[in-house]
C-alpha positions in Angstrom: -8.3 26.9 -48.0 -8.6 23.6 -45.8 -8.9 25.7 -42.2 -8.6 22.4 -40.4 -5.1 21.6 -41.3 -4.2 25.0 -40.1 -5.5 25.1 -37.2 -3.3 23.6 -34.4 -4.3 20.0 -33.1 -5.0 19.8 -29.6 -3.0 16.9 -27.4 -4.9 14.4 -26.2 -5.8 14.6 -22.6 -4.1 13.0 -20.0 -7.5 10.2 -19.3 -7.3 9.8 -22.7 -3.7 8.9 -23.0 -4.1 6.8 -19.7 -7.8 5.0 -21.3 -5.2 4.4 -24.4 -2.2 3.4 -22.5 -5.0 0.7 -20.2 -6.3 -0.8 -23.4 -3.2 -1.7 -25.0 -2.1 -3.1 -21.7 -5.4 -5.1 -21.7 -5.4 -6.6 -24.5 -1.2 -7.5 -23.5 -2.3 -8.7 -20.0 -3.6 -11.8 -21.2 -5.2 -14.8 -19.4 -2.3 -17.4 -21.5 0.3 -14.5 -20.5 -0.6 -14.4 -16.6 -2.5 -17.3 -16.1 -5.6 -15.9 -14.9 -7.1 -12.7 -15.7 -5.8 -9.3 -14.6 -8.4 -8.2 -12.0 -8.2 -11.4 -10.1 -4.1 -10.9 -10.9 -4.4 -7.6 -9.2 -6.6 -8.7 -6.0 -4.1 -12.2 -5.3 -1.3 -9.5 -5.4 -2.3 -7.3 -2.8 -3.8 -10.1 -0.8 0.0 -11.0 -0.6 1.5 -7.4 0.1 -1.1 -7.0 2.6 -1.6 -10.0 4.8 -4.6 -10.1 6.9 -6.4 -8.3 4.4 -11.1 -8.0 4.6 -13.0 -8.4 1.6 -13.8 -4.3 2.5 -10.0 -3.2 2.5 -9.7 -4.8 -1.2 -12.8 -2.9 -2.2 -11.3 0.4 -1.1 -7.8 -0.9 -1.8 -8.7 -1.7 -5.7 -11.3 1.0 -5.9 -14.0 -2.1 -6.8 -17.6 -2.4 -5.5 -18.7 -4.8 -3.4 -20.2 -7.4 -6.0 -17.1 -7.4 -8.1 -14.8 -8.0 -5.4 -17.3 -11.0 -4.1 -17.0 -12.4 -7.7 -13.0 -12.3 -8.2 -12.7 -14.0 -4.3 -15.4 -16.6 -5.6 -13.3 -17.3 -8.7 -10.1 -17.2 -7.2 -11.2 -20.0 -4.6 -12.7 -22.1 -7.2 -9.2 -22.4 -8.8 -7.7 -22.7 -4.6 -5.6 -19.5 -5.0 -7.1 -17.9 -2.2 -9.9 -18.7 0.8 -11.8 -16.2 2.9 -12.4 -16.8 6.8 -14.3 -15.5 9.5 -12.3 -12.8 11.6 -12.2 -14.7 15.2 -12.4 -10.9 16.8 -15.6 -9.5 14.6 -17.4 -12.5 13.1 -18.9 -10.0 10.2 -15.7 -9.7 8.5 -13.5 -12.0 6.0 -9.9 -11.7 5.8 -8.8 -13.6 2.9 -5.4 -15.3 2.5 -3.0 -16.9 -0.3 -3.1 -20.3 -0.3 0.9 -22.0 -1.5 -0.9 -22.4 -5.3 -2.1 -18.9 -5.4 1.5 -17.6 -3.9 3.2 -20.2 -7.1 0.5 -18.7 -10.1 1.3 -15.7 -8.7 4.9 -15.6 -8.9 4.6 -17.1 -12.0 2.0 -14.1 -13.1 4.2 -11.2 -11.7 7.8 -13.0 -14.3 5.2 -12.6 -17.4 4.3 -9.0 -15.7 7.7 -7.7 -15.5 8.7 -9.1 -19.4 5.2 -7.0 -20.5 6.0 -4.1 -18.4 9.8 -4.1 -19.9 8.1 -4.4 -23.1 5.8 -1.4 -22.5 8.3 0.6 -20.8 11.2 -0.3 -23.4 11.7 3.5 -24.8 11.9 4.8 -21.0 15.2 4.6 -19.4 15.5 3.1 -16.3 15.2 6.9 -14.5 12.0 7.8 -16.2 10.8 4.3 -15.6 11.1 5.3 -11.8 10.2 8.9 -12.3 6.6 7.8 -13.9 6.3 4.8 -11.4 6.5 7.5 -8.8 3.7 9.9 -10.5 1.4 7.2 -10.8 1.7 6.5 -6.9 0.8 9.5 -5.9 -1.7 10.1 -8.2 -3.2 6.6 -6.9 -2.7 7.8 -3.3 -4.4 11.2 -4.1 -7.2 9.4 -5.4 -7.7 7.3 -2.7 -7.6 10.0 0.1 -10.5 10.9 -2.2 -12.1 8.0 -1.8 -11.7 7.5 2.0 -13.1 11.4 2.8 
């Protein structure tokens, strides 16, 4: 008697299902599909949501270190989506802004988002959609309370 086909099969954790769920998304998210890669994707986005925005507040914001944040701002002012200045009222600080290209890659980014997401998403209707886009808030949120304690 094979005792492994009797014996129940365990579900798959929840990181696991999210590690899964990230790598299919990855390998979607594509440089051709967004037109830049999804990090830098991410960082121009909240730079927009969030005008006024430090170099620090993405770190926290994106839950990134330091260095990787430096190297996405470094590549997305190379290709003039964004540019970093000197805060007038403490001249250790950056705030980093959109330029008008970055705000047009970007809106053309977010179309080829939506279409993957809708792709992704196709067996939820458009309640669970919300329902899950809801969980994932406040698990974000919880984990940055974390973060900032």
């Amino acid at each position: 008697m094979d005792v492994k086909k009797d014996e129940p099969r365990s579900e798959p954790g929840f990181v696991s299902l999210l590690t899964q769920l990230y790598k299919a998304l990855n390998r979607r998210a594509t440089e051709e599909l967004l037109g830049m890669r999804f990090k830098p994707y991410m960082t121009l986005g909240y730079i927009r949501d969030h005008p006024g925005t430090t170099q620090q507040e993405l770190e926290s914001a994106l839950l990134m270190d330091a260095n990787t944040v430096v190297l996405i701002l470094n590549e997305l002012e190379a290709a003039q989506f964004s540019m970093r200045r000197r805060d007038p009222h403490d001249r250790r600080r950056h705030i980093v802004e959109l330029t008008a290209s970055g705000r047009r890659a970007l809106e053309r980014a977010d179309k080829a988002r939506e279409s993957l997401e809708d792709e992704v998403l196709s067996a939820l209707s458009p309640e669970e959609r919300r329902t899950v886009r809801k969980l994932l808030e406040r698990v974000l949120e919880s984990l940055h309370s974390e973060a900032r304690v």
